[in-house]
C-alpha positions as CSV (number, residue, x, y, z in Angstrom):
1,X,-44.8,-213.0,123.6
2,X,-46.6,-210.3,122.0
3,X,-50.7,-210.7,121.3
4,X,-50.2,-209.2,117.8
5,X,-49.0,-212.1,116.4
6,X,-51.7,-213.9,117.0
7,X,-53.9,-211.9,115.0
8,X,-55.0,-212.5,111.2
9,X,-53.7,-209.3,109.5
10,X,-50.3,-209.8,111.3
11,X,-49.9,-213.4,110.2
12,X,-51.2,-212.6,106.5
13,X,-48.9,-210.1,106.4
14,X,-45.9,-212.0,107.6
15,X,-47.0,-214.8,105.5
16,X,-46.9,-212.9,102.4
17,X,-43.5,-211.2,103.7
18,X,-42.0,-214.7,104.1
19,X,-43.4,-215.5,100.5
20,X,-41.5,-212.9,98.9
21,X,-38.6,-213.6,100.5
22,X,-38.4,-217.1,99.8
23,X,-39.3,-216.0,96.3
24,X,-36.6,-213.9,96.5
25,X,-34.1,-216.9,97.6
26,X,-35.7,-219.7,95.2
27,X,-35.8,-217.6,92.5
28,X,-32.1,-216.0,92.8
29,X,-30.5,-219.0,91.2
30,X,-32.8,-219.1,87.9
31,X,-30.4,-216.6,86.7
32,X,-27.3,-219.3,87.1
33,X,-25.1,-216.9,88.6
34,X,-22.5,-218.7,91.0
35,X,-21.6,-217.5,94.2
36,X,-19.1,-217.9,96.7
37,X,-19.7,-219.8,99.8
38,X,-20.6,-218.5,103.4
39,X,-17.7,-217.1,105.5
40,X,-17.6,-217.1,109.4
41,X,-18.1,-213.7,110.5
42,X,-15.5,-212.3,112.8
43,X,-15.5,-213.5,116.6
44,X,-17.2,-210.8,118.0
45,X,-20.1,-211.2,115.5
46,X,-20.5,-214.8,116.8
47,X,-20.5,-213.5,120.5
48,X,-23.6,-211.7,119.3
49,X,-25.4,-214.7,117.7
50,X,-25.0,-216.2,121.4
51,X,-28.7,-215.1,122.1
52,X,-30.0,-215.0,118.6
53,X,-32.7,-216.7,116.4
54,X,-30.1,-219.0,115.2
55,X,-29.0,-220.5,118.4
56,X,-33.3,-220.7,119.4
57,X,-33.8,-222.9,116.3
58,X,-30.6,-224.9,116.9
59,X,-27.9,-223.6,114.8
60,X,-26.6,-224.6,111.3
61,X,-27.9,-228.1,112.1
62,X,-31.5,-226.8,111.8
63,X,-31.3,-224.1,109.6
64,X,-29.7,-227.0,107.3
65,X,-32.9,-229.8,108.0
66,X,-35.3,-226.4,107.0
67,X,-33.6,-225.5,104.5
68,X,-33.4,-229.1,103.1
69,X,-36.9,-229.9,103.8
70,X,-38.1,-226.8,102.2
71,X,-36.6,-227.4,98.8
72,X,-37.7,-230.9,98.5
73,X,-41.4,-229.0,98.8
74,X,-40.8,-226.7,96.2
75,X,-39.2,-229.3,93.7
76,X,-42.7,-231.5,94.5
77,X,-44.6,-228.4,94.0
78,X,-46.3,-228.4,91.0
79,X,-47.6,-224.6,91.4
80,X,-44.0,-222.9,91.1
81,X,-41.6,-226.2,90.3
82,X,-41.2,-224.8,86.9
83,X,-39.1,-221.8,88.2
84,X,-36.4,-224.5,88.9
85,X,-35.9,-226.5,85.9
86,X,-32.7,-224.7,85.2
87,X,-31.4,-224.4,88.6
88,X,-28.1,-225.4,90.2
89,X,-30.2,-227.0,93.1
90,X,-26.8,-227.6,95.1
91,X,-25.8,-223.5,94.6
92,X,-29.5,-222.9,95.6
93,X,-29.5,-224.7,98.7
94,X,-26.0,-223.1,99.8
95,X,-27.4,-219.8,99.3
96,X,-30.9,-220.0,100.8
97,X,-28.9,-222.0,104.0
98,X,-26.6,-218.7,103.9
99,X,-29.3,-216.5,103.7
100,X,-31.7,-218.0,107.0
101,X,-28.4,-218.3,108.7
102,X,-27.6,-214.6,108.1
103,X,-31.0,-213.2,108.6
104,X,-31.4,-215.5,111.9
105,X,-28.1,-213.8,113.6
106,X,-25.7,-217.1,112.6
107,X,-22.0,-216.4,111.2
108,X,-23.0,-216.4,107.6
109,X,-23.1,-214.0,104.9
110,X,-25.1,-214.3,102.3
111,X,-23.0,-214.3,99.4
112,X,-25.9,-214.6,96.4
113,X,-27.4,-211.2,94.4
114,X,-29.1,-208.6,95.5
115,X,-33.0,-210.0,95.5
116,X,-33.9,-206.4,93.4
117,X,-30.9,-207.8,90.6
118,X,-32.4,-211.6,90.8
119,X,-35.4,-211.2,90.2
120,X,-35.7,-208.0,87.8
121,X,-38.2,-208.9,84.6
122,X,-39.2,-211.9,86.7
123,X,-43.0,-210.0,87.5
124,X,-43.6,-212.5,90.2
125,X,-47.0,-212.6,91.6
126,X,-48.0,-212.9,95.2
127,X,-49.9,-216.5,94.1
128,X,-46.4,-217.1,93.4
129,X,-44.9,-216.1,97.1
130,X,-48.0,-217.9,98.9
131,X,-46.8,-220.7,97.4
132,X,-42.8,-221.2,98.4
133,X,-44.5,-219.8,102.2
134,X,-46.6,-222.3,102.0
135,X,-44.0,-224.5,101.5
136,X,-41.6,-223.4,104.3
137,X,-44.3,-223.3,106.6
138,X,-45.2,-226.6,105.8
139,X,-41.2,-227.5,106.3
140,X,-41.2,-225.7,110.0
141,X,-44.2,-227.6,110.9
142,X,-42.8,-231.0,110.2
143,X,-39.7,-230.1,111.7
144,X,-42.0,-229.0,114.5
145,X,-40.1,-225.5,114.9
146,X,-42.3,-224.2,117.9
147,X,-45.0,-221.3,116.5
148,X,-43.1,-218.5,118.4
149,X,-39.8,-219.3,116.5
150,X,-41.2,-219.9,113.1
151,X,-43.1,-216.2,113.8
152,X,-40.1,-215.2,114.7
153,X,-38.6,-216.2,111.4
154,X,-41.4,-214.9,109.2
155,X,-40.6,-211.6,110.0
156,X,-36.7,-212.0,109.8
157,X,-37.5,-212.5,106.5
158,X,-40.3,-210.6,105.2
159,X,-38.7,-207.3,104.5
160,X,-37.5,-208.5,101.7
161,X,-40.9,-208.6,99.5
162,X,-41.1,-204.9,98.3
163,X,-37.4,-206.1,96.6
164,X,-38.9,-208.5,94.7
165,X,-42.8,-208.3,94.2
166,X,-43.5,-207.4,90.7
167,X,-39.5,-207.2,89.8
């Protein structure tokens, strides 16, 4: 393992990464679009996730109880709750389990919109993000996902924020 993420700047930075792409997620299905469910990717893309992320955190399984565990901590949280009210909550969970499962190395594709078209007019702040990271770390940590895999995670993910932050 690597001593930079153990420092502050690198875990701020992931955390606020992480934030806007849980944003991102969340926040896709305000706009009630429907999607279409994950599809397996081909065989050889499954060869691949062999050594991946996915298969370290224990497979759909997992990425399922996070996933799960996550939402229920967003519904109870009174900070960015109200982004939901008018949510498909089933269709959310689908997509955000499609979207950890694709950007872990699973055989998913995430089949929601583009985080840039979700969240466009949204001007979401970054109080906002710290809040759903927040929330999934608090998910990983009671699902006791081991530090290095939830770092490893955090950083799958955070790419994402630049497509969302201030949409």
């Amino acid at each position: 393992m690597s001593t930079v993420s153990s420092t502050p700047s690198f875990c701020a930075t992931v955390l606020r990464s992480v934030a806007a792409l849980a944003a991102s997620v969340l926040l896709a299905a305000c706009a009630s679009q429907t999607a279409t469910r994950a599809e397996p990717k081909p065989p050889h893309a499954a060869a691949a996730a062999k050594d991946s992320l996915f298969v370290e955190l224990g497979g759909m399984p997992a990425i399922t109880a996070v996933v799960e565990l996550f939402l229920a901590k967003v519904d109870n949280d009174l900070r960015i709750n109200l982004f939901f009210e008018k949510t498909d909550h089933k269709d959310l969970r689908n997509l955000v389990i499609e979207q950890f499962c694709q950007a872990t190395g699973g055989p998913c594709t995430y089949t929601g919109r583009s985080m840039e078209e979700a969240h466009s007019g949204m001007n979401l702040s970054d109080a906002d993000f710290a809040a759903f990271v927040e929330d999934l770390i608090a998910a990983l940590n009671e699902l006791k996902v081991p530090k290095a895999s939830q770092d490893k995670l955090l950083a799958l993910l955070g790419p994402m924020k630049p497509q969302v932050v201030g949409q």
